[in-house]
C-alpha positions in Angstrom: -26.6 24.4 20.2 -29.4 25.9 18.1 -29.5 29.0 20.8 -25.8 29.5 20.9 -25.5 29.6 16.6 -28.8 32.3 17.0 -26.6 34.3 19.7 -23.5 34.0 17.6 -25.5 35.5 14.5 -27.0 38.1 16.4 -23.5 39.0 17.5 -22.5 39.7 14.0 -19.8 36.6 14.5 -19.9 34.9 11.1 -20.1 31.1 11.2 -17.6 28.8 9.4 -18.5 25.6 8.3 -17.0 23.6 10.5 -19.7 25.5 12.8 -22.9 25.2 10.4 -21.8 21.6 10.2 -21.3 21.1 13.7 -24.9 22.3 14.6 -26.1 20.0 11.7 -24.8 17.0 13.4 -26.6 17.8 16.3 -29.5 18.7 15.0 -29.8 14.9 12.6 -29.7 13.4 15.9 -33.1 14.6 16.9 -35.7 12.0 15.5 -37.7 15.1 13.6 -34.4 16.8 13.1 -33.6 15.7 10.0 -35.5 18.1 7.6 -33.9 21.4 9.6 -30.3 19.7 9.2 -30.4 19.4 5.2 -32.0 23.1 5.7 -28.3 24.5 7.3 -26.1 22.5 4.9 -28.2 23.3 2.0 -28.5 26.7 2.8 -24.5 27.4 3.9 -23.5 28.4 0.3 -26.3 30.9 -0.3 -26.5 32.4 3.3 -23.3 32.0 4.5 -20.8 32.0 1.2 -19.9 28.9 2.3 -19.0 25.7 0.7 -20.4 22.2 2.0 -18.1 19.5 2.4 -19.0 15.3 3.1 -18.6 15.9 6.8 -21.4 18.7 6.2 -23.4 15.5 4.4 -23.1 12.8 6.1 -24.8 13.4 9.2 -28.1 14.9 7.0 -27.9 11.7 5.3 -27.8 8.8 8.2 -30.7 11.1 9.8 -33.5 10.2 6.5 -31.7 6.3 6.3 -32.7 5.6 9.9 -36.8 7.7 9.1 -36.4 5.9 6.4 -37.0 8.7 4.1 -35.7 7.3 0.7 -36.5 9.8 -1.8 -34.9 12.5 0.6 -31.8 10.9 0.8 -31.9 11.1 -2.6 -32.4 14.9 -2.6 -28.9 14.7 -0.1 -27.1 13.5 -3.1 -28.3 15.4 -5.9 -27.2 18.5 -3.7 -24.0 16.9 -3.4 -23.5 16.0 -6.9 -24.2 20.1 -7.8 -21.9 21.4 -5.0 -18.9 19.3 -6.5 -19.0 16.8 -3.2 -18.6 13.0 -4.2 -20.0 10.7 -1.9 -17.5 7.8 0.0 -18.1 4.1 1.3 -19.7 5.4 4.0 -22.2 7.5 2.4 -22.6 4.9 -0.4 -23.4 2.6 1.9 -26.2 4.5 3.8 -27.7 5.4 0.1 -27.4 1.6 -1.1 -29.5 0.9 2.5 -31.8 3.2 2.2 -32.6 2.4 -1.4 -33.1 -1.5 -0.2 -35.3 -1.2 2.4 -37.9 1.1 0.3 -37.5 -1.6 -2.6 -35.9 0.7 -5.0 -34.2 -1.8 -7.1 -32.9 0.4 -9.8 -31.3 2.7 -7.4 -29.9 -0.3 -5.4 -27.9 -0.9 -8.8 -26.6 2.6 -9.2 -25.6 3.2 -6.1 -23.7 -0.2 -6.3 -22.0 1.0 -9.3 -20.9 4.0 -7.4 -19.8 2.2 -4.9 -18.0 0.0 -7.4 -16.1 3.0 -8.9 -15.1 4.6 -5.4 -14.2 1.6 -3.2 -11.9 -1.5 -4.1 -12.8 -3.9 -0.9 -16.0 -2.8 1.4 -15.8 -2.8 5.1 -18.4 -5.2 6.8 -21.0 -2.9 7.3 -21.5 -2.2 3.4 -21.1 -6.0 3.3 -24.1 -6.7 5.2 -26.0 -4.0 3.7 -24.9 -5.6 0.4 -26.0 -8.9 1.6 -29.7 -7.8 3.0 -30.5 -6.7 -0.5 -29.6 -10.0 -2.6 -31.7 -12.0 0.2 -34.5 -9.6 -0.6 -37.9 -10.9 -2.1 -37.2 -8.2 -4.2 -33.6 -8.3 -5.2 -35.3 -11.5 -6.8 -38.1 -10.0 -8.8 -35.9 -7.4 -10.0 -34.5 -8.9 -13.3 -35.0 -8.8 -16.5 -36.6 -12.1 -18.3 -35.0 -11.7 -21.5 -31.4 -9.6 -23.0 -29.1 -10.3 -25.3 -26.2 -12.0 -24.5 -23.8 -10.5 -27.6 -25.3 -7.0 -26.1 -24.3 -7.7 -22.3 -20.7 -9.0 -23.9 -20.1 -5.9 -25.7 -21.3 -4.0 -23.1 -18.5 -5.8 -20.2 -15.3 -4.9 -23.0 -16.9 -1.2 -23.1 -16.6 -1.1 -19.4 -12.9 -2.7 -18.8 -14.4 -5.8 -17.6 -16.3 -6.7 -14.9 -19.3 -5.6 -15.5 -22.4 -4.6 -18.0 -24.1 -1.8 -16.4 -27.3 -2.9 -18.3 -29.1 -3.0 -15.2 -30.6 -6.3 -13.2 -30.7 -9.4 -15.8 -33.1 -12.8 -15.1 -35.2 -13.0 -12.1 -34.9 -15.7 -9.1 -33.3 -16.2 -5.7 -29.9 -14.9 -5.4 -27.0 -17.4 -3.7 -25.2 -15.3 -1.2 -22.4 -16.8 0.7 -18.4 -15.6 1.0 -16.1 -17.7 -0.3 -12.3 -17.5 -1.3 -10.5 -16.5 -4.0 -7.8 -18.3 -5.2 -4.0 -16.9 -6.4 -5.1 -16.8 -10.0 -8.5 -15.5 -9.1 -10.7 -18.5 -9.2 -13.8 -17.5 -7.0 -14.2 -21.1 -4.7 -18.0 -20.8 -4.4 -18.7 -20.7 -8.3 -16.3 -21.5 -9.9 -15.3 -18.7 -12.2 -12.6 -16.2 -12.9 -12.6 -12.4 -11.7 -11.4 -10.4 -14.6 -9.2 -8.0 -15.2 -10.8 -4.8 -15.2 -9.1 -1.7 -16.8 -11.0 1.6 -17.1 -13.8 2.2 -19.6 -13.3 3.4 -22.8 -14.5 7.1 -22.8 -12.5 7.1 -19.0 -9.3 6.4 -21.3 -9.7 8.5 -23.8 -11.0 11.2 -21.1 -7.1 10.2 -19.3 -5.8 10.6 -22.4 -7.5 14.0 -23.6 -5.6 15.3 -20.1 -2.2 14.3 -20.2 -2.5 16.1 -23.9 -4.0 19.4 -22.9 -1.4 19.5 -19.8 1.6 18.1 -21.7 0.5 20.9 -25.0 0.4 23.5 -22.5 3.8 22.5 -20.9 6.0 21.2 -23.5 6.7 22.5 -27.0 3.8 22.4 -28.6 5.2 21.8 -32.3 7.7 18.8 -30.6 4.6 16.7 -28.3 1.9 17.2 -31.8 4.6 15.6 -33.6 5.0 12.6 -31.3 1.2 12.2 -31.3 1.0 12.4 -34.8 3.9 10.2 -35.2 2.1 7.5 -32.5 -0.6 7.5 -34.3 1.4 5.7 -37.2 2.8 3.2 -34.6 0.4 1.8 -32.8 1.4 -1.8 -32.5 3.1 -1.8 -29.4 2.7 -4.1 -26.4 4.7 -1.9 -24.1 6.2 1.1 -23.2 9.2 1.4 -21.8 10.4 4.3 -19.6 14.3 4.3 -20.7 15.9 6.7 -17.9 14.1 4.9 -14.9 15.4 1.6 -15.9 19.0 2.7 -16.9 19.2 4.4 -13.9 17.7 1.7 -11.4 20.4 1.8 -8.5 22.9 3.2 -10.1 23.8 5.4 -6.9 27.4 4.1 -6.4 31.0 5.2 -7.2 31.2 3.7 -10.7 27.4 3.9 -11.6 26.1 5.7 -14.4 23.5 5.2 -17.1 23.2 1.5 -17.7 22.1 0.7 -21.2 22.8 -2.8 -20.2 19.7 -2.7 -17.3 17.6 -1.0 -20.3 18.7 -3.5 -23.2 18.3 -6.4 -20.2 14.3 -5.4 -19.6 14.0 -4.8 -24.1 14.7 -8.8 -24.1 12.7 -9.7 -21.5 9.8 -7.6 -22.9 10.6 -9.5 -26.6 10.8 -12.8 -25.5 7.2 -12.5 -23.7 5.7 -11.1 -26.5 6.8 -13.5 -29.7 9.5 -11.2 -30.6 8.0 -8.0 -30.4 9.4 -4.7 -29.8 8.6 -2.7 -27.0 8.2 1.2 -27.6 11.7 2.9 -25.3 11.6 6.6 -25.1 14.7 8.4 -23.7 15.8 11.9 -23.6 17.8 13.2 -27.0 20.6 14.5 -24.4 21.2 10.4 -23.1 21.1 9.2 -26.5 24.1 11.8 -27.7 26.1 10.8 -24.9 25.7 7.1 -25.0 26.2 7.6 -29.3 30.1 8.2 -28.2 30.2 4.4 -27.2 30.9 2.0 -30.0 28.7 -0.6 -28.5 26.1 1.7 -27.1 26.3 3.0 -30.5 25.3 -0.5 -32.2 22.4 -1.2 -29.6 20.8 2.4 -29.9 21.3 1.6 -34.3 19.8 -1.9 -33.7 16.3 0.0 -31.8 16.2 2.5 -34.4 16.0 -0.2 -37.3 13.2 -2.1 -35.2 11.1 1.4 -34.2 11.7 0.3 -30.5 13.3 3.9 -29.7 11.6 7.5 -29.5 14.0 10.1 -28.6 12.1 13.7 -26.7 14.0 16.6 -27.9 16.0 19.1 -25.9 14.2 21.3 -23.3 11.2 18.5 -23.1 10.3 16.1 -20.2 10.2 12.6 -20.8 7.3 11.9 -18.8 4.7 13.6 -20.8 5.9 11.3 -23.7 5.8 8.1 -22.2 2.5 8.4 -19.9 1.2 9.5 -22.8 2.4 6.8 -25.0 1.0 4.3 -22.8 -2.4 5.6 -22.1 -2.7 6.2 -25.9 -2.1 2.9 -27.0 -3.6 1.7 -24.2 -0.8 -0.8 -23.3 1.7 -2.2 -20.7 3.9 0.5 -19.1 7.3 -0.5 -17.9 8.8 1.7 -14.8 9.0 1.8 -11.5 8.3 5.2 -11.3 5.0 5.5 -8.6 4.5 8.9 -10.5 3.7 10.8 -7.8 5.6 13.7 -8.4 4.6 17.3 -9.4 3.1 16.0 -12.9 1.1 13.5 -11.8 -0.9 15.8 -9.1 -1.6 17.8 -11.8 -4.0 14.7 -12.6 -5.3 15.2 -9.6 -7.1 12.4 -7.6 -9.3 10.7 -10.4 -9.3 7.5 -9.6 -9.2 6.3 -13.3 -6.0 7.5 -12.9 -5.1 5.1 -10.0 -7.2 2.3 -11.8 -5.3 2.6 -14.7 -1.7 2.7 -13.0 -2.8 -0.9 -11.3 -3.8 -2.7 -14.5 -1.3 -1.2 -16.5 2.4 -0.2 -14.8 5.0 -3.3 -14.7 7.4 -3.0 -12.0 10.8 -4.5 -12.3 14.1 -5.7 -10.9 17.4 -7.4 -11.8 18.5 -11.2 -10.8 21.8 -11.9 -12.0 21.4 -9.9 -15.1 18.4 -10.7 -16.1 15.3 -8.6 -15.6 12.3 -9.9 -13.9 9.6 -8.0 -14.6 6.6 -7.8 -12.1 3.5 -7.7 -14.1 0.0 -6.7 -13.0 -2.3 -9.0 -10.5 -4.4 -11.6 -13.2 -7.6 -10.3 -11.7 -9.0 -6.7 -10.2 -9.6 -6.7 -6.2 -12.8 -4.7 -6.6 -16.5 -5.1 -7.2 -17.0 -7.4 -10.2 
């Protein structure tokens, strides 16, 4: 391999990276290759004009977990981090091993934060890797002997629940077994309840800070600075409602149309969880002049005015914008069944706050009879707690 990629040079062919990567992965197999396969992926960028990607990584990386070359690995990642390349289970995994074996309890606890972040349910092989750590003599030693406990409380509600992040707390033998948990989240070994765990604070306001810029650049900007400034009168809502998704929930039939009776049905069900509370509904100002020609539409639409359950976006704006951002804002319940996957969402991109936050906060719906039945989010997170 190395003598066909120096032929291939000499030739004047220019190597892509599948091909510098390709070579890597070869060369990490060789016990004293490890060294020379960081050296191609390293160098790809600044010889090549090439960009590393986590195929290019992970070979480099399983080659210094099985020397057991700790502080190397380590290097792996840092050149990850600063060519834009976020590790995976897999990757996490072989860092959170690597960092066991040599001892290195603080990195065991960052890269299990990591992995925390980036995974919701580990495979069996992080499992085990996972489990050789807290039967470690020194998973044991590793604790702190004294914290304070109002500090670690404050510091799980910063975090969405969950966990601290304050590092390794008291010292002693860990109990590792696997266990059950129960419907309503009851773990069966210990006895306690998995939370709920909603992104962190700065995460939200971060989620937040994005959905402004893109909606400022997008919308009007006079019309979306007014609804924020006008939110940030209101903000004792429990929910937000998402009017057209509801009042249009299959409606796809000869005498179908926009059902203010399917939106009015979900408002009730919203105010008779919540003591009586309104929720926040934002529709378009073009539904709200049509359904004003209706005497009875007309009362309903008065009657959420009176109660500030109604914004209306003006003409020319998209909804969406309004009532993502209305929810993340306020940092409350969301009611749609929109997945939001469309073009606005990918302008998110793939954060996976994003995703996070759509699982904790979103309340899917239906109708029986009537009546709504709204679908609300699991009581605990399926994730690393």
């Amino acid at each position: 391999a190395r003598r066909v990629f120096a032929h291939m040079l000499g030739a004047g062919a220019p190597p892509s990276e599948a091909t510098i990567t390709s070579l890597a992965r070869v060369v990490a197999a060789d016990a004293e290759g490890a060294d020379e396969a960081f050296g191609l992926v390293s160098t790809m960028r600044e010889k090549y004009g090439l960009a590393p990607r986590l195929r290019s990584y992970s070979p480099v990386l399983a080659a210094f977990r099985r020397a057991g070359e700790a502080g190397k690995a380590y290097a792996v990642e840092t050149h990850m981090a600063a060519s834009a390349v976020s590790p995976e289970e897999p990757e996490l995994a072989t860092l959170l091993e690597v960092s066991a074996k040599a001892g290195d309890a603080d990195k065991v606890y960052e890269y299990m934060h990591k992995l925390r972040r980036a995974v919701g349910c580990v495979k069996e092989e992080t499992a085990e890797v996972l489990e050789g750590w807290f039967r470690s003599d020194k998973a044991a030693t590793a604790g702190k002997a004294e914290w304070d406990v109002c500090q670690v409380k404050d510091a799980i509600v910063a975090n969405g629940g969950g966990c601290h992040q304050l590092g390794w707390l008291q010292s002693g033998l860990w109990t590792v077994q696997r266990v059950k948990v129960g419907a309503e989240g009851k773990c069966a070994g210990c006895g306690c309840c998995l939370a709920s765990v909603d992104i962190d604070m700065e995460d939200t306001q971060k989620f937040a800070d994005s959905i402004s810029g893109l909606a400022l650049e997008r919308e009007t900007k006079a019309n979306f600075s007014q609804f924020q400034e006008w939110l940030e009168a209101h903000k004792e809502y429990e929910a937000i409602v998402d009017g057209a998704n509801i009042a249009l929930y299959q409606q796809n039939f000869a005498e179908g149309g926009f059902s203010l009776v399917q939106l009015d049905a979900v408002v009730t069900e919203l105010r008779d969880r919540y003591n009586g509370k309104w929720p926040l509904v934002i529709l378009h100002n073009k539904r709200i002049a049509k359904l004003m020609e209706t005497a009875s539409n007309r009362h309903l639409i008065e009657t959420w005015r009176v109660n500030g359950a109604l914004y209306t976006s003006p003409s020319g704006s998209n909804d969406d914008w309004y009532w993502l951002y209305a929810a993340i804002g306020l940092n409350c319940l969301l009611v749609t069944n929109d997945e939001m996957r469309d073009h606005i969402f990918e302008l998110l991109g793939s954060s996976s706050f994003f995703y996070k936050w759509k699982q904790r906060h979103r309340v899917k719906y239906t109708f029986n009879k009537g009546k709504a039945v709204l679908v609300l989010p699991p009581p605990y997170s399926s994730e690393i707690q």
